[in-house]
C-alpha positions as CSV (number, residue, x, y, z in Angstrom):
1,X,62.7,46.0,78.3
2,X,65.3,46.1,81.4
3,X,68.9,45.3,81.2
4,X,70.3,41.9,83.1
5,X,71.4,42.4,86.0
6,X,74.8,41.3,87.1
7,X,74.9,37.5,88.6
8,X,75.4,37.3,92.0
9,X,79.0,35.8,93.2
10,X,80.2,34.5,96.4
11,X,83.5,36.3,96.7
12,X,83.6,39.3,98.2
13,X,82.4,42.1,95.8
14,X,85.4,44.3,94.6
15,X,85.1,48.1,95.7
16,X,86.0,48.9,92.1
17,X,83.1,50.0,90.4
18,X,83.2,48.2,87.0
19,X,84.1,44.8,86.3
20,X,86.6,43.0,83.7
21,X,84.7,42.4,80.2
22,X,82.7,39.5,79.6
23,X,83.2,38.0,76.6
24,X,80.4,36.1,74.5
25,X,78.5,35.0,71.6
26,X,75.2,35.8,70.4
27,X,73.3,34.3,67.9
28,X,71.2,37.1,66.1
29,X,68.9,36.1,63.1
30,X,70.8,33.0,62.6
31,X,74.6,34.8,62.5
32,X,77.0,34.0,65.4
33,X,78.3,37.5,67.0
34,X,81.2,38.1,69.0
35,X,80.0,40.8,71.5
36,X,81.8,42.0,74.9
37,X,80.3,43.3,78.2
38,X,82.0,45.9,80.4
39,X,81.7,48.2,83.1
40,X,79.5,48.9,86.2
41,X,77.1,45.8,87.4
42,X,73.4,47.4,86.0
43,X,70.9,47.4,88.7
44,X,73.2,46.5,91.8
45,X,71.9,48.9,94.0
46,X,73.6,51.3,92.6
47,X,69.6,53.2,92.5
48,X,68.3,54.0,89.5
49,X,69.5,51.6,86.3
50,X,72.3,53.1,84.4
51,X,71.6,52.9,80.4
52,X,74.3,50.8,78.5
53,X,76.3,52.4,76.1
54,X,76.3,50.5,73.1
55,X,79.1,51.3,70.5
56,X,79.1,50.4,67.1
57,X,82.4,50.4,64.9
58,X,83.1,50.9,61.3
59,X,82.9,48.9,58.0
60,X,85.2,46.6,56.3
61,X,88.6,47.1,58.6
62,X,87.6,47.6,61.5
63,X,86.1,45.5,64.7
64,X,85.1,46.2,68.3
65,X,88.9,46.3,68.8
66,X,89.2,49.4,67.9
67,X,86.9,50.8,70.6
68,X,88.1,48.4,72.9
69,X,91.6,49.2,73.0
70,X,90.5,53.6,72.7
71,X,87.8,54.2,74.8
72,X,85.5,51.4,76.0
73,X,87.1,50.3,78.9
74,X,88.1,54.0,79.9
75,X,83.7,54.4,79.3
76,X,83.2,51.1,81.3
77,X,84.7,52.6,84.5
78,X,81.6,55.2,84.7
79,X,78.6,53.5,82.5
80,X,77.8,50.0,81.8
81,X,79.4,49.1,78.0
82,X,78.3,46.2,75.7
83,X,80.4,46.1,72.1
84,X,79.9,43.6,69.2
85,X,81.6,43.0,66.4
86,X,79.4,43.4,62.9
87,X,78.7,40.5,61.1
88,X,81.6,39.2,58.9
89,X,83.8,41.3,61.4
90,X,86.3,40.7,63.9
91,X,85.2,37.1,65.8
92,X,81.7,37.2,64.3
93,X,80.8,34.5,61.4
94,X,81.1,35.3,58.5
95,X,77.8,34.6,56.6
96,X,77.6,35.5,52.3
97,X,74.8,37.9,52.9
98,X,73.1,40.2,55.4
99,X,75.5,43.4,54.6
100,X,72.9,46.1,53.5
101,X,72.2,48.6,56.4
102,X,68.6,47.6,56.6
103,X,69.8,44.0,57.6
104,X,72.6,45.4,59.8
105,X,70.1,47.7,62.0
106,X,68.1,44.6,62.5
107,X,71.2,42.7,63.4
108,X,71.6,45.2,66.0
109,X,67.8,45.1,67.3
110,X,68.0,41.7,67.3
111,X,71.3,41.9,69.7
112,X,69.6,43.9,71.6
113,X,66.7,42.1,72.6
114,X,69.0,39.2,73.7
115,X,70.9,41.2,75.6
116,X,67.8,42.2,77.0
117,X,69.2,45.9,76.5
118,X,66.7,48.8,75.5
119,X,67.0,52.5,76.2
120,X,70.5,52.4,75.3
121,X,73.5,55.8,74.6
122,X,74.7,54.7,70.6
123,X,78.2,55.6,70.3
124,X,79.4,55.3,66.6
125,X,82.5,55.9,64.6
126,X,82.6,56.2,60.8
127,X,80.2,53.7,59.2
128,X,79.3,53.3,63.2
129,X,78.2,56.4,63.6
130,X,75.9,56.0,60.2
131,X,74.4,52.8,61.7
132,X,73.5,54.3,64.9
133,X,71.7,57.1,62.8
134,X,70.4,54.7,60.7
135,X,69.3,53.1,63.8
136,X,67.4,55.7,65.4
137,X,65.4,56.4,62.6
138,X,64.2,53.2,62.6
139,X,64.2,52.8,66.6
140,X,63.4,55.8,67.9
141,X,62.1,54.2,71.3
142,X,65.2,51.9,71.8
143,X,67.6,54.5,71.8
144,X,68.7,57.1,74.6
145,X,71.2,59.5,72.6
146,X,73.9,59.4,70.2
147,X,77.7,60.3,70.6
148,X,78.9,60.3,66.7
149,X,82.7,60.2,65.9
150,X,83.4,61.1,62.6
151,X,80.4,59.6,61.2
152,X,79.0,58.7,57.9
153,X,75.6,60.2,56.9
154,X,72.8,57.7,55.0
155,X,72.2,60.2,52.5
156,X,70.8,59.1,49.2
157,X,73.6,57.4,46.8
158,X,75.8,56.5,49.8
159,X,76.0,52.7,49.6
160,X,76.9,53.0,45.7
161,X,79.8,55.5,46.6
162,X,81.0,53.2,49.5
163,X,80.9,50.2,47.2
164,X,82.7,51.6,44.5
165,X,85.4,52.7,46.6
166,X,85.7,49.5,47.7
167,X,85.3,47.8,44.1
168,X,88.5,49.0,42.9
169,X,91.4,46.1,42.4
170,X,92.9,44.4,45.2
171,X,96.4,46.7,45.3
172,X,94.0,49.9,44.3
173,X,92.0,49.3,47.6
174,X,94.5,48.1,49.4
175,X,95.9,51.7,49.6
176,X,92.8,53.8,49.4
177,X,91.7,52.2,52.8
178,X,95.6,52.3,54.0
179,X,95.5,56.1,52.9
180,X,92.2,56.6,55.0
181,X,92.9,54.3,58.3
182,X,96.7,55.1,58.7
183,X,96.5,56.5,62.1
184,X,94.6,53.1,63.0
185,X,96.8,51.0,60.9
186,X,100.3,52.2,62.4
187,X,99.2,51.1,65.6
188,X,99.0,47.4,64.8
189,X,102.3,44.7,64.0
190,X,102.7,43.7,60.6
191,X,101.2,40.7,61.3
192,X,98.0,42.0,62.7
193,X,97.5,44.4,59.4
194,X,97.6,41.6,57.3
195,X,94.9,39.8,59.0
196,X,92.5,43.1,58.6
197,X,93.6,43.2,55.1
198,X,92.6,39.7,54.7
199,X,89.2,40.3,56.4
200,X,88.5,43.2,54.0
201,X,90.0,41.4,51.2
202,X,87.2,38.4,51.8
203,X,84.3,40.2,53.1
204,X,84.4,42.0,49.6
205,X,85.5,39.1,47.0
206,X,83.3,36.4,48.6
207,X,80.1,38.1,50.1
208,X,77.6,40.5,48.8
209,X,78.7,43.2,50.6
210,X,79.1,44.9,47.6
211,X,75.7,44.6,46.1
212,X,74.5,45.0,49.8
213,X,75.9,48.6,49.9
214,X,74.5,49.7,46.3
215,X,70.9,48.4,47.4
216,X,71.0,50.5,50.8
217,X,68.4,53.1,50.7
218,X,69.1,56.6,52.5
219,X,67.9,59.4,54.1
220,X,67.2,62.8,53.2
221,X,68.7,65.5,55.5
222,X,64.7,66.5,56.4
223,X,64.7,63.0,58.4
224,X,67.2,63.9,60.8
225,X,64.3,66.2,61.9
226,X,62.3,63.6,63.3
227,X,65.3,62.7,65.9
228,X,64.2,63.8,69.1
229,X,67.3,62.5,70.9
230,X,70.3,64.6,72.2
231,X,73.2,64.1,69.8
232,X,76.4,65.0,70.4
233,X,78.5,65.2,67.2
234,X,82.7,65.5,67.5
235,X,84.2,65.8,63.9
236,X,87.7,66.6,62.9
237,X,88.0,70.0,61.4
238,X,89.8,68.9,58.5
239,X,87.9,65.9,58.1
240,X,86.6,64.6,54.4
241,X,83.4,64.3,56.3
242,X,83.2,67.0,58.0
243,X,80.1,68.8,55.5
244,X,78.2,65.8,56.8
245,X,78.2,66.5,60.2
246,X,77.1,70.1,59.0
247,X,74.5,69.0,57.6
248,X,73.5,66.9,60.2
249,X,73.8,70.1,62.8
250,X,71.5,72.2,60.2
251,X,68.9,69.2,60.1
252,X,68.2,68.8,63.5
253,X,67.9,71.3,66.5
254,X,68.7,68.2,68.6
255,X,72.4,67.7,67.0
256,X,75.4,69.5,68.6
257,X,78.6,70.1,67.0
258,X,81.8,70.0,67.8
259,X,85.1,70.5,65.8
260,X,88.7,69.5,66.6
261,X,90.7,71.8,64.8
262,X,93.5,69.6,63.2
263,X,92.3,66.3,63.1
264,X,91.3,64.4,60.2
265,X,88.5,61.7,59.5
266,X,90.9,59.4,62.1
267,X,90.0,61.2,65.0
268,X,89.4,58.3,67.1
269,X,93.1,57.5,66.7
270,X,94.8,61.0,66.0
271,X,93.1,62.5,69.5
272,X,92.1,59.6,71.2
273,X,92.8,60.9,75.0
274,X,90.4,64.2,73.8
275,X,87.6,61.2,72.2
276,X,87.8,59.8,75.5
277,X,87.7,62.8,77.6
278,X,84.3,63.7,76.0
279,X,82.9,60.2,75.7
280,X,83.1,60.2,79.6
281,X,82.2,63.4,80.6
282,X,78.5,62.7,77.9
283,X,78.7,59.1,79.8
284,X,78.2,60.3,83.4
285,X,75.2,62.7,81.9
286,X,78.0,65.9,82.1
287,X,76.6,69.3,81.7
288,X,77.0,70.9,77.5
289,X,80.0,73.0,79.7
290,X,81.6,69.7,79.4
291,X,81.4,69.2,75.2
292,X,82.3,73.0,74.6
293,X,82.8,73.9,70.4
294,X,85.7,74.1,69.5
295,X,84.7,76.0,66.4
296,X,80.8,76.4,67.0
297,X,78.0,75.3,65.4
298,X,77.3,75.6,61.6
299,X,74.4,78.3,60.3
């Protein structure tokens, strides 16, 4: 399936190579999603068609904002972008079921094939980067690579532990997720933390999000094996998560590593002019010279 091409326009053409974002809605399997375009026109004679790069945020507070305002426009300037914000996110609806991972990779499929997208780079951060595994295991043929950020592994048991970190009382969770996003919190007004904390607030008291997560079946690590796909792996090194990328590395020969010493599972936010750096040196196809370890690969 090819990607659409850029509509034609009757001004002169800009000499910039990447256009302001395009901001839509698409209905996929019934739920309204807020989704944003960006980046170079795809098949403008520009020769051969440039995949999109798709990325994918995390779970609960977070929304396409927080790529946005990091690295997707700073992406957009060398590779076509298209971002969407997860059901019950951001802009998108907010529907009372649909959370499990199974229904969120067909969400995604689903986006895709509207977007007429295929072949596309999955970049993913936190609960992102879990989805785009989740993703390729169940797409191989629609996706390209992988750029992980942090990410989440669908191991086995992993929806029950997310949902019971989430389960706890309102204050309780309140500063668990406050503890874990601060980095991404302290860059937003009062007023604008509120509204996240409201988001998360009813996406768990008045969905099934919950029950979602504890019926999400995982993977064991022998499945990464079957990911033929170059992915490129950045993890903080003092991370929570960093076993899981590890493990990831150790699964599959096609998984490579890297560790910033110093920075914790908020990477995104805590080295965001590094994230970026990488993101757009893997966007314009750069050599592994470009992506060197910082503290090598795992045994």
């Amino acid at each position: 399936m090819a990607a659409t091409s850029c509509p034609s326009r009757r001004r002169r053409r800009s000499r910039r190579p990447w256009r302001a974002s395009s901001m839509a809605e698409i209905v996929a399997r019934g739920v309204r999603h807020h989704v944003q375009r960006l980046g170079r026109c795809i098949g403008a004679g520009d020769g051969e068609v440039q995949p999109t790069v798709v990325f994918l945020h995390g779970l609960v507070m977070d929304n396409l904002s927080s790529w946005y305002f990091t690295a997707a426009t700073r992406v957009a300037k060398v590779a076509p972008v298209f971002l969407y914000d997860l059901r019950g996110h951001g802009k998108s609806a907010r529907p009372p079921t649909g959370y499990g991972l199974e229904s969120l990779v067909e969400d995604l499929a689903a986006l895709l094939d509207a977007a007429r997208l295929d072949g596309v780079r999955l970049v993913g951060n936190s609960f992102g980067g879990l989805l785009a595994l989740a993703f390729a295991l169940a797409h191989p043929e629609r996706v390209r690579e992988l750029f992980l950020v942090d990410a989440l592994l669908p191991e086995p048991g992993w929806g029950t532990r997310m949902a019971e970190s989430l389960s706890k009382t309102g204050e309780e969770r309140d500063r668990l997720i406050g503890e874990r996003f601060q980095s991404w919190l302290g860059r937003h007004s009062a007023r604008k933390r509120s509204r996240l904390a409201d988001t998360a607030a009813a996406l768990v008291e008045r969905t099934s999000l919950l029950d979602d997560l504890r019926r999400s079946e995982g993977y064991a690590d022998e499945a990464y094996a079957r990911l033929s796909m170059p992915i490129e792996a950045l993890y903080g090194a003092e991370s929570d998560v960093r076993a899981q990328g590890e493990r990831l590395a150790r699964a599959t020969e096609a998984c490579r590593l890297s560790l910033l010493p110093g920075a914790t599972h908020s990477i995104l936010w805590e080295r965001t002019d590094e994230v970026c750096r990488r993101l757009i040196a893997w966007a314009r196809g750069g050599a592994p010279g470009d992506l060197a370890l910082e503290e090598g690969t795992p045994p």
